[in-house]
C-alpha positions as CSV (number, residue, x, y, z in Angstrom):
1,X,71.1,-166.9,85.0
2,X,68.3,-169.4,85.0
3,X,70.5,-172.4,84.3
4,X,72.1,-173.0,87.6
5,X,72.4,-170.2,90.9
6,X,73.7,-170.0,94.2
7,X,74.5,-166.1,95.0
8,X,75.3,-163.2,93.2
9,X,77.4,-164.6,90.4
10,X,74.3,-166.0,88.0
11,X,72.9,-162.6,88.7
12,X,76.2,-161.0,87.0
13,X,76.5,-163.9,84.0
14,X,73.3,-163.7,82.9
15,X,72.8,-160.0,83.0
16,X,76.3,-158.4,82.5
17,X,76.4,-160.7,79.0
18,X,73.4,-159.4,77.5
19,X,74.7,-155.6,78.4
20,X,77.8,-156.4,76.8
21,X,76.2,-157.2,73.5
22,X,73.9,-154.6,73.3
23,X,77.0,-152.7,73.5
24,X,78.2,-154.6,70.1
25,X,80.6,-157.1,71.7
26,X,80.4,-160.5,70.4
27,X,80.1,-162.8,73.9
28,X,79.5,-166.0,74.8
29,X,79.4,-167.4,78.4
30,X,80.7,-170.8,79.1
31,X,80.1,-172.8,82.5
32,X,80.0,-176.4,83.6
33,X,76.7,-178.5,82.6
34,X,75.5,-178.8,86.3
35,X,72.2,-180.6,87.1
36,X,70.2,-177.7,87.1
37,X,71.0,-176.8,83.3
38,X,68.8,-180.2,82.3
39,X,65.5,-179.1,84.4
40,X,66.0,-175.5,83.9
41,X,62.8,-175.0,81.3
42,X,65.6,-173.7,78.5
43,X,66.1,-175.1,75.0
44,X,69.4,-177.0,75.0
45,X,71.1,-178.5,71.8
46,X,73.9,-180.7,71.7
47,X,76.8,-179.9,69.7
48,X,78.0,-183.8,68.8
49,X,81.7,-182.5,70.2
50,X,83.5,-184.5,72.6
51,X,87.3,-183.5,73.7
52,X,89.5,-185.0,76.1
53,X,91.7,-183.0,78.5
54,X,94.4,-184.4,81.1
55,X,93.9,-184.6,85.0
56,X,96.3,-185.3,86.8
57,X,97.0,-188.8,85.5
58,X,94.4,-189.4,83.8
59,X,92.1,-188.4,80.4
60,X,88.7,-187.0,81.0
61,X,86.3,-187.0,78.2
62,X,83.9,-184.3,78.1
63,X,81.0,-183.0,75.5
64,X,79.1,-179.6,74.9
65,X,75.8,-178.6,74.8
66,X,74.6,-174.7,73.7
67,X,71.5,-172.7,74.5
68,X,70.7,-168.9,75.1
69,X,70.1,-166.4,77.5
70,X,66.8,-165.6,77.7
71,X,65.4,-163.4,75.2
72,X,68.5,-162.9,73.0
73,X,71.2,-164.5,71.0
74,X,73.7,-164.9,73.3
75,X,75.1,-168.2,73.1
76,X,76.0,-170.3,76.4
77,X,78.1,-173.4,76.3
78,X,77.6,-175.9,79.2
79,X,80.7,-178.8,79.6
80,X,79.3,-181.7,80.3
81,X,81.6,-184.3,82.8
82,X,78.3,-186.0,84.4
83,X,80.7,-188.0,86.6
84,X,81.8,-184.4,87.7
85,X,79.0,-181.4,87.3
86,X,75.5,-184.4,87.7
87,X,75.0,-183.6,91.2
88,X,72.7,-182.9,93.6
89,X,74.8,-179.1,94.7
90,X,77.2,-177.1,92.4
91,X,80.2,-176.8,94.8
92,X,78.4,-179.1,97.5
93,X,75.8,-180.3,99.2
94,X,74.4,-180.2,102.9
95,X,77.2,-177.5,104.0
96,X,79.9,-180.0,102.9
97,X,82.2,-179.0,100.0
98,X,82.7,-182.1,97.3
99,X,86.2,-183.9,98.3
100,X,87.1,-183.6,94.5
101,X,86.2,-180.0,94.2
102,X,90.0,-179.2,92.8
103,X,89.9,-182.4,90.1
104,X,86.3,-181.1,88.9
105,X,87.5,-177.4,88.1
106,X,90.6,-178.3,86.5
107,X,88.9,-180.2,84.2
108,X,86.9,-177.2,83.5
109,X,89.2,-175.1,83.4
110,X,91.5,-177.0,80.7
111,X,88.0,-177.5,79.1
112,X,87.0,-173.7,78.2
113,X,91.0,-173.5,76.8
114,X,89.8,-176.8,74.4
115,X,86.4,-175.7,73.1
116,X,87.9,-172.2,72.6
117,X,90.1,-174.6,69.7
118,X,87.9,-176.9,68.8
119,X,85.4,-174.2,67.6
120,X,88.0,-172.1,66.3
121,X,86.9,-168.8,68.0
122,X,89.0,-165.8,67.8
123,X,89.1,-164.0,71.6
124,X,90.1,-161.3,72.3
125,X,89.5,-162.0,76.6
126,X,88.5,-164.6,79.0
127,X,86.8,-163.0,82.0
128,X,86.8,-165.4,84.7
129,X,84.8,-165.2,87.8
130,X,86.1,-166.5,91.2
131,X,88.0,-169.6,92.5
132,X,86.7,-172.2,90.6
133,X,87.9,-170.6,86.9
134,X,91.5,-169.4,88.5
135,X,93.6,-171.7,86.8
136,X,92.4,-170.5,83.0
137,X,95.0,-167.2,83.4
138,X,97.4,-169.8,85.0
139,X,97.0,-171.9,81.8
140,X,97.1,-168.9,79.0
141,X,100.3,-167.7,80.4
142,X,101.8,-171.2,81.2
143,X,101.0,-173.8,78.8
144,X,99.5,-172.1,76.0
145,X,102.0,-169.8,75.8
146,X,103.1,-171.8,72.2
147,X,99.7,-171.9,70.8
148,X,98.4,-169.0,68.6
149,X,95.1,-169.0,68.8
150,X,95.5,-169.1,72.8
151,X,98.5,-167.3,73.4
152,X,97.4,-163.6,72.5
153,X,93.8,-164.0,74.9
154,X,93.6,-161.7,77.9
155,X,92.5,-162.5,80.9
156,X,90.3,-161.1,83.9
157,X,89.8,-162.2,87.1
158,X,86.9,-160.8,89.0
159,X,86.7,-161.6,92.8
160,X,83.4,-161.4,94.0
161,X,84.0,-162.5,97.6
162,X,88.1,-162.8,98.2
163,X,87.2,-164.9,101.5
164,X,86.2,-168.3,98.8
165,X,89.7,-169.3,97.4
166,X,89.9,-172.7,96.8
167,X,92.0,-174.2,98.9
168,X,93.3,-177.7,98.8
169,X,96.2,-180.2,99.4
170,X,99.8,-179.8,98.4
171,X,99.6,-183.0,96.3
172,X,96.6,-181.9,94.4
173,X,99.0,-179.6,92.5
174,X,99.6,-182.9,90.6
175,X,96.2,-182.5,89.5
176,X,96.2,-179.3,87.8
177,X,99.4,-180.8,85.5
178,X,101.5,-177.7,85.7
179,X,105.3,-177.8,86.8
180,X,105.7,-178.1,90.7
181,X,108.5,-175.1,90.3
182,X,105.0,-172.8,90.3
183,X,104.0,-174.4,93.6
184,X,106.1,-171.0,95.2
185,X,104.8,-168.5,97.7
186,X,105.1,-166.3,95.0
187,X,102.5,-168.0,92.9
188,X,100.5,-170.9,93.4
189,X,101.0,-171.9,97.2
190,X,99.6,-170.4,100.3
191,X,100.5,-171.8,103.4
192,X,101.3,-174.9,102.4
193,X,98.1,-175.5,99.9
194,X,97.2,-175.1,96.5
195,X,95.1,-172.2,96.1
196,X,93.2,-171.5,93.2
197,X,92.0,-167.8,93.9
198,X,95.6,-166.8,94.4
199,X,97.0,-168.4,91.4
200,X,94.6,-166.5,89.4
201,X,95.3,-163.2,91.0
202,X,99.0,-163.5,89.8
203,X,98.6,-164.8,86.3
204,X,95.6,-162.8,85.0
205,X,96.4,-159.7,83.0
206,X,93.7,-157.6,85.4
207,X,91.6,-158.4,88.4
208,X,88.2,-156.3,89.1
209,X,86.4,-157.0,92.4
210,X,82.4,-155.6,92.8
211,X,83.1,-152.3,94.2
212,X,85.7,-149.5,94.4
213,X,85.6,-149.2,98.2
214,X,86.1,-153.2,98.4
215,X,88.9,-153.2,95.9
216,X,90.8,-151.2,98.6
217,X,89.4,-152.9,101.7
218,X,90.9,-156.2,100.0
219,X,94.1,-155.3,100.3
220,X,94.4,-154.9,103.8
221,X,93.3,-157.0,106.5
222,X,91.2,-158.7,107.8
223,X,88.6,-158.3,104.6
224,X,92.4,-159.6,102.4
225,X,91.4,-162.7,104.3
226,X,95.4,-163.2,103.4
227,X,95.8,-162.5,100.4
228,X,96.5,-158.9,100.7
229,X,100.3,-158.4,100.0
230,X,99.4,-160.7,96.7
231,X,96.6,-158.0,95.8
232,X,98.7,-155.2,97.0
233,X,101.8,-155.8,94.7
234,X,98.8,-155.7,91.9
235,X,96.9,-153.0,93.0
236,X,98.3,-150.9,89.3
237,X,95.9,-153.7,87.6
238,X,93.5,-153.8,90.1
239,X,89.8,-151.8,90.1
240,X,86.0,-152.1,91.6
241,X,83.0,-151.9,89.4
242,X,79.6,-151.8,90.9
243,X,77.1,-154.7,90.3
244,X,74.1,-153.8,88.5
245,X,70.2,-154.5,88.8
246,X,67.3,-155.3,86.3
247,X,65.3,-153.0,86.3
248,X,63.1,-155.1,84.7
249,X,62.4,-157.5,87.8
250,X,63.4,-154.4,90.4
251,X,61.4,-151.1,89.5
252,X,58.4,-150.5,91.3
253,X,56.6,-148.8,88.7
254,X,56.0,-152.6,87.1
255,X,56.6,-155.1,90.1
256,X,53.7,-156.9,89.6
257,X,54.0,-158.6,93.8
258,X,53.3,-155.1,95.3
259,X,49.7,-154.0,96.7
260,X,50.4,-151.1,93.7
261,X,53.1,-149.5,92.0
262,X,54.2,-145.9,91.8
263,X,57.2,-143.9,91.1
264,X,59.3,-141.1,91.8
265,X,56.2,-138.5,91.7
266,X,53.8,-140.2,93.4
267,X,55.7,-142.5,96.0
268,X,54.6,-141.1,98.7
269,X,50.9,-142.3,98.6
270,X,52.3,-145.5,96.8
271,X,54.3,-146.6,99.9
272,X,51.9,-146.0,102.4
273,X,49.5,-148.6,100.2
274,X,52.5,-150.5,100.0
275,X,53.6,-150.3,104.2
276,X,49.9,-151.0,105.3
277,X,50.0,-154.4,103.2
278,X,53.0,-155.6,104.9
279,X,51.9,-155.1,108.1
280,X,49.2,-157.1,107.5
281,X,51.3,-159.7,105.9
282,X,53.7,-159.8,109.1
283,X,50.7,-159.4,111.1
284,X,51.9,-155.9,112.3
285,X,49.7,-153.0,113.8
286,X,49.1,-150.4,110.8
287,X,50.7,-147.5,112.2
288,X,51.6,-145.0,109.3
289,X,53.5,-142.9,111.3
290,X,55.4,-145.7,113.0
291,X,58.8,-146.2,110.9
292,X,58.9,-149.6,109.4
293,X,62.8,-151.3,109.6
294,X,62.9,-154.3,107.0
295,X,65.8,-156.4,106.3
296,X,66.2,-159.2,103.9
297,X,69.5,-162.1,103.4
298,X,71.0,-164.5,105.2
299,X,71.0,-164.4,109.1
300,X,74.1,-164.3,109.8
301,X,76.6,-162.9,112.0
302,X,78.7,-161.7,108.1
303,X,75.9,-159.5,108.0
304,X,75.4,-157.9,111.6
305,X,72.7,-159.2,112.8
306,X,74.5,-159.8,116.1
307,X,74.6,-155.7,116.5
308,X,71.2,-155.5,115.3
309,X,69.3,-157.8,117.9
310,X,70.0,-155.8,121.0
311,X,69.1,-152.7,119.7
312,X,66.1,-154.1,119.3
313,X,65.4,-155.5,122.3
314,X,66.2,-152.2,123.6
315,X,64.5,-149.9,121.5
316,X,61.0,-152.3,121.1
317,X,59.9,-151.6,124.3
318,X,59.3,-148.0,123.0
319,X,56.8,-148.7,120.2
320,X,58.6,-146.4,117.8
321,X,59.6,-148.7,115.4
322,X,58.3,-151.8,113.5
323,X,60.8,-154.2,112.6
324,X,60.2,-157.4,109.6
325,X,62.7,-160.2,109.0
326,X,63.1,-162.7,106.3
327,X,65.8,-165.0,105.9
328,X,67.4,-168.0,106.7
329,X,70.7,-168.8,108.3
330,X,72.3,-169.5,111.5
331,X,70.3,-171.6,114.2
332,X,70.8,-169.1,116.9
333,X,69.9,-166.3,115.0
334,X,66.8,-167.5,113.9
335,X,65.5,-168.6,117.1
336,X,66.6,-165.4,118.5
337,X,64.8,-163.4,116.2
338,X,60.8,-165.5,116.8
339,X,61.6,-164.8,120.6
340,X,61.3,-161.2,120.0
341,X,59.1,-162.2,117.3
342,X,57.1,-164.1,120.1
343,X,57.9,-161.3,123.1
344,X,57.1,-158.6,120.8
345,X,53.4,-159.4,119.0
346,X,52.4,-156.2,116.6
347,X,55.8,-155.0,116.8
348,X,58.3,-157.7,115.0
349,X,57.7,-159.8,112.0
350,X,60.0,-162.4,111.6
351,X,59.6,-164.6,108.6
352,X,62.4,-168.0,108.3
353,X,62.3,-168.5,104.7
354,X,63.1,-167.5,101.4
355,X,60.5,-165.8,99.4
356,X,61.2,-163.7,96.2
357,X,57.8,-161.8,96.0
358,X,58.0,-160.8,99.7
359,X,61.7,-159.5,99.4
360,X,59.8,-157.2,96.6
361,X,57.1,-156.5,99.1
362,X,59.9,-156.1,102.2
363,X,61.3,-153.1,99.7
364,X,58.6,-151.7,98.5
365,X,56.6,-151.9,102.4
366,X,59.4,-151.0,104.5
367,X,60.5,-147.5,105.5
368,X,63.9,-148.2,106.4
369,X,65.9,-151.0,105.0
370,X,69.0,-152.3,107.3
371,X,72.3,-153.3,105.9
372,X,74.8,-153.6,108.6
373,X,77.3,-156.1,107.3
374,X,80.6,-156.6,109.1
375,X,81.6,-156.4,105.1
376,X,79.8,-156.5,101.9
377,X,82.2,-156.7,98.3
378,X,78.8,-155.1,96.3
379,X,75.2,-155.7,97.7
380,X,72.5,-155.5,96.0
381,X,69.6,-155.0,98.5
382,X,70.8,-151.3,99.4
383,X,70.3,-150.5,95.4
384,X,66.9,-151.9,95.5
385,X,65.8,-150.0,98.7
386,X,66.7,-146.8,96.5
387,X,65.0,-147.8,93.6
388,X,61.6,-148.1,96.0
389,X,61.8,-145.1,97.8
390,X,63.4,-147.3,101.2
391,X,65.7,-145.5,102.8
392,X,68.9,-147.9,103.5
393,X,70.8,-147.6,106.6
394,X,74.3,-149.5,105.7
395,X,77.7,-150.0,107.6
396,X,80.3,-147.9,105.8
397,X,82.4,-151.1,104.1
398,X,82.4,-152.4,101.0
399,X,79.8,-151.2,98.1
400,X,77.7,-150.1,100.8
401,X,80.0,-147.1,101.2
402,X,80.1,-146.7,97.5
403,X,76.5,-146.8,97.0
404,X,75.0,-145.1,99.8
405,X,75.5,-141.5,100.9
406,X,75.1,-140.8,104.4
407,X,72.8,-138.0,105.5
408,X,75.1,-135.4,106.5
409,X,74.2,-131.7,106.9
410,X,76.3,-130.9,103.9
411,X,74.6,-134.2,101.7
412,X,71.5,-133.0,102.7
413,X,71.7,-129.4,101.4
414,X,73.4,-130.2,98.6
415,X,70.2,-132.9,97.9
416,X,72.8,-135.9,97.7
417,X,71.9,-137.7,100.5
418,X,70.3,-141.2,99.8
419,X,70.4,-143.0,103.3
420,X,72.4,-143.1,106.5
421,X,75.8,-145.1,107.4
422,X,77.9,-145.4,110.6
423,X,82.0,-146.5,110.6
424,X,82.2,-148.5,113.8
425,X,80.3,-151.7,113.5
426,X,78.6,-151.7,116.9
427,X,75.5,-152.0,118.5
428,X,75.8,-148.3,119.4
429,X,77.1,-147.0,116.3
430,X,74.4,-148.4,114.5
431,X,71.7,-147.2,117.0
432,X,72.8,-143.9,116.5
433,X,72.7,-144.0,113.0
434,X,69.0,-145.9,113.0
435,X,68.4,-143.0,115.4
436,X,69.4,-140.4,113.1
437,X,66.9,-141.8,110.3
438,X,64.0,-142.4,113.3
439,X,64.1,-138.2,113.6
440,X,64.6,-137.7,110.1
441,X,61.1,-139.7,109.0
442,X,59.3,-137.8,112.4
443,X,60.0,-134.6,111.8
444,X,61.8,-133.8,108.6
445,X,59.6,-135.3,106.0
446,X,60.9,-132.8,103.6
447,X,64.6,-133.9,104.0
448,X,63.1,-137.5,103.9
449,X,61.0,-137.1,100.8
450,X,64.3,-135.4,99.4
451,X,66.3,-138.2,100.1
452,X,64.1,-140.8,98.6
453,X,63.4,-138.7,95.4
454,X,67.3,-138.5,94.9
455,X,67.6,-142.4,95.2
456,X,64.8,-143.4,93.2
457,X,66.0,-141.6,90.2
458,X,69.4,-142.4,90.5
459,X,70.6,-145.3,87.5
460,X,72.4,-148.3,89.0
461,X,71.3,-150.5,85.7
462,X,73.6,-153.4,84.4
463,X,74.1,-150.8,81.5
464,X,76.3,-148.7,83.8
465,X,78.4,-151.4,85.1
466,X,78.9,-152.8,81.4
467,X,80.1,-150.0,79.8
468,X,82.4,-149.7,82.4
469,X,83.5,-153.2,81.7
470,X,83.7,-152.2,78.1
471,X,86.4,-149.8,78.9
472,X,88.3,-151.9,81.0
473,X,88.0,-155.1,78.6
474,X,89.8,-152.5,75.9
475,X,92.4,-151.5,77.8
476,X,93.3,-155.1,78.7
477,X,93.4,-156.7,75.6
478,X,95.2,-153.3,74.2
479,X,97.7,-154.0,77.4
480,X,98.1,-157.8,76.1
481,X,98.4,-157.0,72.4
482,X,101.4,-154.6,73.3
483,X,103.0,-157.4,75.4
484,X,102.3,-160.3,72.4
485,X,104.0,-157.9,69.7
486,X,106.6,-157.3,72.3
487,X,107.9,-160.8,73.0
């Protein structure tokens, strides 16, 4: 969504939307009017309609602007509270969460229940997306119980990362205005706090998380990050659906960042175009036969780079492998990775920064593409590695486990086999799996051509995942109608 972005969630409301439409479902997304929306480069209009909604004690006026997804007719609403969404971060700023963080998303949250009136819609379903739009199911089933219009609406909750729940102070429950006799360990209270996540996850009608493997994970722990038994006692309304990728931004047939494009017939002398001009870019030495590791995201212990660092320093003195970095994240992990960066001249290129084109490049130039999270609810990096011919080697959790499949003699007669993945997450388990693909790219280049054939023409679009949606969003509201006629 071009609007406002800080992870994976603007990716899924601004593509999963349009999807949805072309599928004939009348949508509209709705999200606060951060400081973002106003620079953005979008048309905006304002609607001339103001509302008022109670916090807490208090009445907090707010107004509505409209504009489009890019290059369609989908509408998008933006709330405007400047007092609340004007701000230099959306849910922060400088690694410090905003103090008022619970007043400023129940506002919201009563806000999407008042425009839905005020503009007379007719919905069918509200699918809300993490912490921050909990309280809406809280609301349908609580306080809008009486009101028509508001009553029969579904509700979904997806959790795209169950470890961000919104957590705050007992007496904050004054602020969301509903009866303390829901502040129960049963509903709204988690040791003592409010929780938002929670309180969504047993009033919504269904909750969805990014990925079948993560939907189960989730209800154990650690990755339940405590809120397992609540998940557990809803796992009969609980299921994973797969993030998907534009393929118009993510297809190396039209990228327009790579040193040339190719495809599934000729990727072969595409890459090696492609490899040579990232090892000039990182400053490597141009070694075709030499397998090229990239990795791209945060640096960060969440996504194993503490395993991955002394493999390397292990395995570099060899001169089998070429490895490229590009992220930012922790301090020590950075400075970590220019040492060998520094130790290891020809060998390791290590770039601290964010850079869209290069991640494209990274995929495109790399051989191998790492992904050994500790967990990962969807990623989307392992689905772009398939789509340019980049073998990803992933840690068996999450949608890695869903997406990848692991090089196994019986995958690899059978011509399934799109990367390689280890259980354990280790140092050595994830040497011996890097090790596996090392032998693979020197001396099966038929099994490794295989491989990357079968990934490239595999289809993990956002038209997958929404017709999946589509299917669920019908059986929930059918589920709801059912329970409206019954009561």
């Amino acid at each position: 969504m071009p609007f406002a972005k800080t992870g994976g969630l603007a990716d899924v409301c601004g593509a999963l939307p349009l999807e949805l439409a072309a599928l004939g479902h009348q949508v509209a997304v709705i999200v606060p009017a951060y400081r973002g929306v106003a620079v953005c480069g979008e048309p905006l209009e304002s609607m001339d309609i103001t509302f008022e909604v109670p916090v807490g004690g208090k009445t907090i006026e707010g107004s509505l602007l409209v504009g489009r997804l890019p290059g369609s007719e989908v509408p998008v609403y933006f709330v405007r509270q400047d007092n609340y969404f004007d701000r230099e971060g959306i849910y922060g700023y400088g690694g410090v969460d905003y103090e008022d963080n619970c007043e400023r998303f129940v506002f919201f949250s009563r806000a999407v229940l008042e425009v839905i009136q005020r503009l007379q819609w007719d919905v069918d379903l509200l699918h809300v997306h993490d912490w921050t739009t909990c309280l809406i199911p809280a609301y349908l089933k609580v306080e809008s119980v009486t009101v028509p219009q508001l009553a029969k609406i579904a509700s979904l909750v997806t959790v795209h990362n169950v470890a961000y729940q919104g957590t705050f102070w007992h007496w904050d429950m004054l602020l969301t205005g509903l009866d303390w006799k829901y502040f129960n360990w049963h509903q709204m209270e988690f040791h003592g706090d409010l929780n938002f996540l929670k309180t969504g996850l047993v009033f919504a009608d269904a909750i969805n998380t990014v990925s079948p493997r993560y939907a189960e994970e989730i209800q154990t722990l650690p990755l339940g990050c405590g809120l397992q038994e609540v998940l557990t006692e809803r796992r009969d309304v609980l299921s994973g659906i797969i993030n998907g990728v534009d393929y118009t931004k993510w297809n190396p047939a039209t990228d327009r960042v790579l040193a040339t494009n190719y495809t599934s017939s000729d990727f072969v002398s595409g890459k090696k175009v492609c490899k040579r001009a990232l090892q000039r870019e990182f400053g490597l030495s141009e070694e075709v036969v030499c397998p090229l590791v990239g990795f791209v995201g945060r640096l960060a212990g969440q996504k194993g780079l503490d395993i991955v660092i002394p493999v390397i320093r292990e395995w570099v003195a060899a001169g089998d492998l070429q490895w490229v970095f590009l992220g930012t994240g922790e301090k020590a992990l950075e400075r970590a990775l220019r040492e060998l960066a520094a130790e290891n001249p020809g060998r390791v290129g290590v770039i601290i920064d964010f850079s869209d084109p290069l991640a494209h490049r990274i995929e495109a130039g790399a051989d191998m593409f790492i992904m050994p999270s500790q967990y990962e609810p969807c990623g989307l990096n392992q689905l772009y590695s398939l789509k340019y011919g980049t073998i990803p080697v992933v840690h068996e959790t999450g949608g890695l486990a869903d997406t990848v499949t692991d090089a196994t003699d019986e995958a690899l007669s059978e011509g399934t086999a799109t990367g390689f993945s280890f259980e354990a997450h280790t140092s050595t388990d994830f040497a011996r799996a890097l090790q596996r693909a090392r032998d693979c790219f020197l001396n099966h280049q038929d099994q490794w051509h295989q491989m990357i054939s079968t990934g490239m023409r595999q289809d993990w679009s956002w038209r997958q995942s929404a017709v999946q949606y589509s299917d669920l969003y019908q059986k929930i509201v059918a589920q709801r109608q059912i329970e409206v006629l019954s009561s």
